[in-house]
C-alpha positions as CSV (number, residue, x, y, z in Angstrom):
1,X,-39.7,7.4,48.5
2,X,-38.2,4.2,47.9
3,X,-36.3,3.9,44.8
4,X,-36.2,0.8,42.6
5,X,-33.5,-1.2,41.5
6,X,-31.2,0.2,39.0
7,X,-31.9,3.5,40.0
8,X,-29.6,6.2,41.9
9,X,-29.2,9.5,42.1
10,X,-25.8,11.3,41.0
11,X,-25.4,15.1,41.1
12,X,-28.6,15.8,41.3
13,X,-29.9,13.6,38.5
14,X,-31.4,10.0,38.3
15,X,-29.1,7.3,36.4
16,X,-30.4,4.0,35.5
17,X,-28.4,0.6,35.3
18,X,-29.3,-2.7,33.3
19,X,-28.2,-5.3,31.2
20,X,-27.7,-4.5,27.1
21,X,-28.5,-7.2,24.6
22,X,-25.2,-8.6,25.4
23,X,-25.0,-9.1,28.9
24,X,-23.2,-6.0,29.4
25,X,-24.2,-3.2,32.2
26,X,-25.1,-0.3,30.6
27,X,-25.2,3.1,32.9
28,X,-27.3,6.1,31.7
29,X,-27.9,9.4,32.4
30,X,-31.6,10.1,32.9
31,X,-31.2,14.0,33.1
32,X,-33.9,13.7,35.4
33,X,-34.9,14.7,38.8
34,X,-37.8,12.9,39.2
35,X,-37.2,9.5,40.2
36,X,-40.6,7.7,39.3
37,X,-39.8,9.2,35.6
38,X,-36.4,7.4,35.6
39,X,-38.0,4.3,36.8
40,X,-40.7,4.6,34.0
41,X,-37.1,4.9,31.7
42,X,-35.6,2.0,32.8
43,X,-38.8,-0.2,32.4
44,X,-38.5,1.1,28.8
45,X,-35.4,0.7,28.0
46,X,-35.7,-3.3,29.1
47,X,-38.4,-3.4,27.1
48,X,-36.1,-2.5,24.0
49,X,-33.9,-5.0,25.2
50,X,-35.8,-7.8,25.3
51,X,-37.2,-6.7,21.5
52,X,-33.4,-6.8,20.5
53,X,-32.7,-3.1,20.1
54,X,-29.7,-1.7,21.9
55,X,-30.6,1.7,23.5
56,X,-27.1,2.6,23.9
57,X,-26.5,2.0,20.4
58,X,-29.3,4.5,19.5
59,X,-28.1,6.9,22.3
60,X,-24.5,6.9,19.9
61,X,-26.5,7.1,16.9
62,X,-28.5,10.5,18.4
63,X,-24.7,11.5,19.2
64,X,-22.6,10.6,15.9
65,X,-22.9,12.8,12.9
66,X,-22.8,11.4,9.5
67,X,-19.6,13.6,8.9
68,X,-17.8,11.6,11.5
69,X,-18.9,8.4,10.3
70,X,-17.4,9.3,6.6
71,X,-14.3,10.3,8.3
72,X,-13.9,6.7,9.8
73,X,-14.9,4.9,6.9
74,X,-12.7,7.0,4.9
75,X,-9.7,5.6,6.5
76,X,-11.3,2.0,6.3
77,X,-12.2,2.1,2.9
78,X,-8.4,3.3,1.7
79,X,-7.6,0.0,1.7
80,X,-10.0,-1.0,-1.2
81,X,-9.6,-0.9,-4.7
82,X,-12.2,1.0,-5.4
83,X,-11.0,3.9,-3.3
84,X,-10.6,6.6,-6.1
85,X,-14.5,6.7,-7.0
86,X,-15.7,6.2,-3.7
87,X,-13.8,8.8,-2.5
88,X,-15.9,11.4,-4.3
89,X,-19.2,9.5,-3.5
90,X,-19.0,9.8,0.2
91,X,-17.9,13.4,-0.8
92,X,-21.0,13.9,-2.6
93,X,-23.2,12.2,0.4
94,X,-21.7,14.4,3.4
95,X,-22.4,17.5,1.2
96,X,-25.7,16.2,1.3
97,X,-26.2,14.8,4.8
98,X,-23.6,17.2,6.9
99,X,-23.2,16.5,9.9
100,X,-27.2,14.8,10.4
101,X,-27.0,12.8,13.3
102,X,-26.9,8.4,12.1
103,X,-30.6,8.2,14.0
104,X,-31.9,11.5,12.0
105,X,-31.1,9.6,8.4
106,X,-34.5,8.1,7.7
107,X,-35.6,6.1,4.8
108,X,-37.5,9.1,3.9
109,X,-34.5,11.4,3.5
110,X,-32.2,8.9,1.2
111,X,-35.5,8.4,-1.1
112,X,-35.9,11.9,-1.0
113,X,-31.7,11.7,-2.2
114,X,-32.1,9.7,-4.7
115,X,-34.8,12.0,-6.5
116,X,-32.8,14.8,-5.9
117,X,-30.2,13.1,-7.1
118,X,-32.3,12.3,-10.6
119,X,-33.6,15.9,-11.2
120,X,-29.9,16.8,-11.0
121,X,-29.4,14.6,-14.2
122,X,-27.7,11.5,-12.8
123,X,-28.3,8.2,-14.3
124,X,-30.1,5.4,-11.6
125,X,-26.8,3.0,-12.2
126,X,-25.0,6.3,-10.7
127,X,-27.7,7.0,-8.1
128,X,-27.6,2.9,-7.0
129,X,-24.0,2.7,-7.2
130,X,-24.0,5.9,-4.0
131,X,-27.0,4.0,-2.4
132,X,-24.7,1.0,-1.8
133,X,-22.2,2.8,-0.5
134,X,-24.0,4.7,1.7
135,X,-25.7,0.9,3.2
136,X,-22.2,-0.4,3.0
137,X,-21.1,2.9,5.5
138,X,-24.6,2.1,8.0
139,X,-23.2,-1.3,7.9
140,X,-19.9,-0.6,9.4
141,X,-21.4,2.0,11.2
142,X,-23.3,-1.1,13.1
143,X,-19.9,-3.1,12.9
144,X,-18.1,-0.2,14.9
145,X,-21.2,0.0,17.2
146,X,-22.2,3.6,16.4
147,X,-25.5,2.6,15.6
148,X,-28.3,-0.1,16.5
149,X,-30.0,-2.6,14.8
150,X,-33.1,-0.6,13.7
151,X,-31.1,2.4,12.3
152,X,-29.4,-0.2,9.8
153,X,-32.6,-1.3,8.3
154,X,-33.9,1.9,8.2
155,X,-31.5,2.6,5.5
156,X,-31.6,-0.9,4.2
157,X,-35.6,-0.7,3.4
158,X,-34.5,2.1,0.5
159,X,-34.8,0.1,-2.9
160,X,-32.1,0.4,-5.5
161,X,-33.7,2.5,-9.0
162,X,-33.9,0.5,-12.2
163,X,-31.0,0.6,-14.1
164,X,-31.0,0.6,-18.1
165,X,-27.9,-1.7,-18.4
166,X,-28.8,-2.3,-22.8
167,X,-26.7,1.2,-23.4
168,X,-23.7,0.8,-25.7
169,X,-22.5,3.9,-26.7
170,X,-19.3,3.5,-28.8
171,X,-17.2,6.1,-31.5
172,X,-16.5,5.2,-35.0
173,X,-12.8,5.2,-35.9
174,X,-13.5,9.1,-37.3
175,X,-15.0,9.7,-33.7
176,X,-12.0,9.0,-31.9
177,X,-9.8,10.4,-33.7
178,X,-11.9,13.7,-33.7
179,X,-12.3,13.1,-29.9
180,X,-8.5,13.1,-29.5
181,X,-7.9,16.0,-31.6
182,X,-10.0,17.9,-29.4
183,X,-8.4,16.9,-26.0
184,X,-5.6,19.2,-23.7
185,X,-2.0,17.6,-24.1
186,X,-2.6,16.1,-20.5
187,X,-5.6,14.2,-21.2
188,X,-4.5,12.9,-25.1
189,X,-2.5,10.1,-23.8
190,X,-5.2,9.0,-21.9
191,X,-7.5,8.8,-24.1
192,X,-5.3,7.1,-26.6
193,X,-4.7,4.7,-24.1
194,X,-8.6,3.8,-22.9
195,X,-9.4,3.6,-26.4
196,X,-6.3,1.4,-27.5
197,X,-6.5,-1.1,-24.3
198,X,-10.2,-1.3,-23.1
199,X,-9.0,-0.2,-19.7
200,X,-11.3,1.2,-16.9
201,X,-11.0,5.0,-15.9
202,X,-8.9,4.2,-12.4
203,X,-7.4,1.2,-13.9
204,X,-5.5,3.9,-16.5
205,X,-5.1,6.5,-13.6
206,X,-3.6,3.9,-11.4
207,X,-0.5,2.7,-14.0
208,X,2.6,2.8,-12.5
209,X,5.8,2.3,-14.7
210,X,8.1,-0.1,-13.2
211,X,4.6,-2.2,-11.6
212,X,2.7,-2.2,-14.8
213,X,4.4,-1.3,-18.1
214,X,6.2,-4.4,-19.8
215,X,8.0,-2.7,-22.9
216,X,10.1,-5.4,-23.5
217,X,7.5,-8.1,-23.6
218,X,4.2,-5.6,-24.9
219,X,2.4,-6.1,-22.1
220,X,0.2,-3.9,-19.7
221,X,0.0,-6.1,-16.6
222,X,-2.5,-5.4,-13.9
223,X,-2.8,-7.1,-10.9
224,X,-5.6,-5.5,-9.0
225,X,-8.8,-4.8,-11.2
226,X,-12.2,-4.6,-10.5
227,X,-12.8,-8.4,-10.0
228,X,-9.5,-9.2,-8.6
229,X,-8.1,-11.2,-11.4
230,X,-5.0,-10.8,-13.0
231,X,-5.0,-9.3,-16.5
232,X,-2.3,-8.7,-19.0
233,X,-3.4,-6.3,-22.5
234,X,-1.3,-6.4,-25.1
235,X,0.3,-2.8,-26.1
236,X,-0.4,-2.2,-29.6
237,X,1.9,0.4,-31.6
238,X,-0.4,3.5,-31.1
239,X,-0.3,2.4,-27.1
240,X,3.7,1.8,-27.3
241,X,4.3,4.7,-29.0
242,X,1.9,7.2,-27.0
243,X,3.8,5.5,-23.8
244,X,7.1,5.9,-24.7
245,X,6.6,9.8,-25.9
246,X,5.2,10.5,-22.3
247,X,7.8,12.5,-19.5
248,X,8.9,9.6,-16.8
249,X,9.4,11.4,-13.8
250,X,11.5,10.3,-11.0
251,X,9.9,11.9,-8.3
252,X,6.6,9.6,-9.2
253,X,5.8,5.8,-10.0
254,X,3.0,7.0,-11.8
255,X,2.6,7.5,-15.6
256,X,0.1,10.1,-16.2
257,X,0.2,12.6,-13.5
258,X,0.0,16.4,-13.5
259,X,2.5,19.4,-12.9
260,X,3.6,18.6,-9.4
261,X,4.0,14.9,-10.9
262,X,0.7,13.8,-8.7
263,X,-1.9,11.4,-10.0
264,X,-4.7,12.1,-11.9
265,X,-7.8,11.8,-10.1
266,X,-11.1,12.5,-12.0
267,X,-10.4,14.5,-15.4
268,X,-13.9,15.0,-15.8
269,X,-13.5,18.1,-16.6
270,X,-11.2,18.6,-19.0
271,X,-12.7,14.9,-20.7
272,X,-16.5,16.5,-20.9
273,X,-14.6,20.0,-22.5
274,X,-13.2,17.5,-24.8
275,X,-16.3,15.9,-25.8
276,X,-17.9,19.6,-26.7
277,X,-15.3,20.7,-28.6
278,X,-15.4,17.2,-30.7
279,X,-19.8,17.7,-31.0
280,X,-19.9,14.6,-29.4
281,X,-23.0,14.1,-26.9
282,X,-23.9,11.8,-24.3
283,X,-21.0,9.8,-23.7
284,X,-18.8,8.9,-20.5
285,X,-15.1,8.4,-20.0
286,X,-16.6,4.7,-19.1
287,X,-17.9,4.5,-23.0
288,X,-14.2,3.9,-24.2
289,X,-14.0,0.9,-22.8
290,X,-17.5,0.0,-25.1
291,X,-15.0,1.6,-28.2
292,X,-12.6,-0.5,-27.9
293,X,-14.7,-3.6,-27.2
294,X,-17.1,-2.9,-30.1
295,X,-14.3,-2.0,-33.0
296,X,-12.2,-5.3,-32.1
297,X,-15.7,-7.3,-32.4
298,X,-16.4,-5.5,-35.7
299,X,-12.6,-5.9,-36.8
300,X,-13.8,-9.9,-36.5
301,X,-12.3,-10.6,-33.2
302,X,-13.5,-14.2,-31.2
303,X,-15.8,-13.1,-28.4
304,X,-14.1,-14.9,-26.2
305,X,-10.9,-12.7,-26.9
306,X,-12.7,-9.9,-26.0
307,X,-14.0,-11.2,-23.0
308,X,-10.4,-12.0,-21.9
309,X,-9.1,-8.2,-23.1
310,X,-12.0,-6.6,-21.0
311,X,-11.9,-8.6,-18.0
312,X,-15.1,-9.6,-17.3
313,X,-15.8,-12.4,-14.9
314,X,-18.9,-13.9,-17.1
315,X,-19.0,-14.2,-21.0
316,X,-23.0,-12.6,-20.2
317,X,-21.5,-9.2,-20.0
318,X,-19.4,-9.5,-23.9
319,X,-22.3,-10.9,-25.1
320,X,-24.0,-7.8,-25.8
321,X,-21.0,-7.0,-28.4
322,X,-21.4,-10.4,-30.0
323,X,-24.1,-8.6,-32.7
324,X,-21.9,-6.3,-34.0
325,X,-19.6,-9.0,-35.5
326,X,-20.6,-9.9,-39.1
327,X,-18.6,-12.7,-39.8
328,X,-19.9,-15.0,-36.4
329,X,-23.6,-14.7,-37.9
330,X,-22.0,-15.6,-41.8
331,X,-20.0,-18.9,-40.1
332,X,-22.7,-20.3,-38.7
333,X,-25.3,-20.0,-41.7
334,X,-22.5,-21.8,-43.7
335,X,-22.6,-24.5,-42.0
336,X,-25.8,-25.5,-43.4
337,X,-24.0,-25.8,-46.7
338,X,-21.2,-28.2,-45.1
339,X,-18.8,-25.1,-45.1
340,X,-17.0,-24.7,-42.1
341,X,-16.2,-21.3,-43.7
342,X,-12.2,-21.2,-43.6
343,X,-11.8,-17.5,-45.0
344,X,-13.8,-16.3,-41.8
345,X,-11.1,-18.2,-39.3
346,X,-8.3,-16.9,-41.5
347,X,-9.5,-13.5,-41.2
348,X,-10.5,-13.5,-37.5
349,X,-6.5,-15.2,-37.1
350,X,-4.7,-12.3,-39.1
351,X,-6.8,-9.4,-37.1
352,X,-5.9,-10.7,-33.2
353,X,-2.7,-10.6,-34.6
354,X,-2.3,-7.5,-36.2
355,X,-4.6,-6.2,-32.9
356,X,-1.5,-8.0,-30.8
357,X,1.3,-6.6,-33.0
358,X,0.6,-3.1,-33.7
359,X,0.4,-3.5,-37.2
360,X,-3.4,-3.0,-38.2
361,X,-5.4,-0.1,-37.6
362,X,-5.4,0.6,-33.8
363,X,-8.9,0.4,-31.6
């Protein structure tokens, strides 16, 4: 029988020949002996082609477990910032998805993740914040061309969870000093310093000495946060003096490290131990930075300030401090009355810079 074109026989099997989405030859192994069945192949897999799917894409997919995917995105992602958190997410998903092949991860199974995921107790910020870096994995995934097309919106047709973002969950000034009381000597320090700088968990993890700590000036400076601006926090006594009473190892740029002089990583752990022994309940590491927002806007500092201290890229995110300062709310009723209300600037001067010195009550 004659045989079509784009079909021969090699070893005993039929292969099939013809032109992927971009032009370029593909060959593939029918595993076949019957040639009108690899004919009846090829007619499909043009048909793919010409609906913009690439069969050998999907072939890769069926081939490429989700382990190896993480390992190469692994090394990719090292270069980012956000490295240290990720990490442990794509730890969490391969403990969940193994070594699955990329075209056996269906929308079905990462819905079926995320509710898992829920029972377990996780908040949806947490669940959405895996989710996009699982899409953000497919996506490369596509970029490296280990899978198609339809494999990518497979995964991008799961819908992120609602997210509560209204919860501000700060400590008094008896709080944290409770809090700290109850901490091991090797988290103290960094608890002192997330509450007296507003800092972000890997922000405080990542300080090096020589790169970061200004003694001489009283400045933290960091150079690569979240949003990729510059930011310089002023160190306060408490900070200075927590700082200076810490070990500087020369084996290690780093300023809080453990034993062996290696970075922290996590301390979660030893920071929800902490929390126990204070009788402190529902409250993150990431709730420190809310402290130290909340007590300066208390203490009567501008918004603005606060928005510089933090970092944040939009003054929508401070806002939802802004009702905890009295004094804003008692400015602008005066005004009615013709009084631009003097005593309220005066005091909102003296606490930035008793904040910026050191001298006022630490936050």
């Amino acid at each position: 029988m004659a045989r079509g074109k784009g079909v021969y026989k090699r070893g005993g099997v039929y292969w099939i020949r013809y032109a992927g989405p971009g032009g370029k030859m593909i060959y593939e192994s029918c595993k076949l002996a019957n040639c009108r069945e690899a004919e009846d192949l090829l007619v499909l897999r043009k048909k793919e082609v010409l609906e913009g799917k690439d069969p050998a894409a999907a072939a890769r997919a069926a081939k490429t477990g989700f382990g190896t995917l993480a390992t190469h995105y692994l090394e990719w992602a090292a270069r980012q910032r956000s490295f240290g958190s990720k990490k442990f997410m794509i730890k969490r998903l391969v403990d969940t998805f193994g070594d699955i092949p990329l075209s056996g991860i269906t929308t079905q199974l990462v819905e079926e993740y995320q509710t898992s995921r829920l029972n377990d107790g996780r908040k949806p910020a947490t669940v959405n914040r895996e989710l996009s870096t699982l899409k953000h994995m497919f996506t490369k995934a596509n970029d490296w061309e280990m899978l198609g097309n339809e494999g990518l919106l497979r995964i991008r047709k799961v819908r992120k969870l609602q997210e509560n973002n209204a919860r501000l969950r700060y400590l008094s000034a008896e709080e944290c000093q409770t809090l700290i009381a109850a901490c091991d000597p090797h988290l103290r320090p960094v608890i002192i310093t997330a509450i007296n700088s507003g800092m972000r968990r890997e922000e405080i993890l990542s300080l090096e000495w020589e790169k970061h700590i200004d003694f001489k000036h009283g400045f933290i400076l960091l150079d690569r946060t979240k949003n990729g601006d510059r930011r310089e926090i002023p160190i306060n006594r408490t900070l200075r003096e927590t700082l200076q009473a810490l070990p500087r190892r020369i084996d290690t740029p780093y300023v809080f490290t453990d034993r062996e002089g290696k970075r922290f990583q996590s301390l979660h752990h030893s920071f929800a131990s902490a929390c126990r022994r204070a009788g402190i309940k529902d409250f993150r590491f990431h709730d420190l930075r809310h402290t130290f927002a909340s007590r300066l806007t208390m203490s009567g500092a501008d918004i603005v300030a606060v928005k510089e201290l933090l970092g944040h890229k939009s003054m929508q995110m401070t806002l939802r401090y802004a009702h905890l300062a009295p004094s804003h709310k008692v400015a602008a009723i005066s005004l009615l009355d013709g009084d631009p209300n003097p005593l309220a600037a005066q005091n909102y001067t003296k606490t930035i810079q008793s904040v910026v010195s050191g001298k006022g009550r630490s936050v």
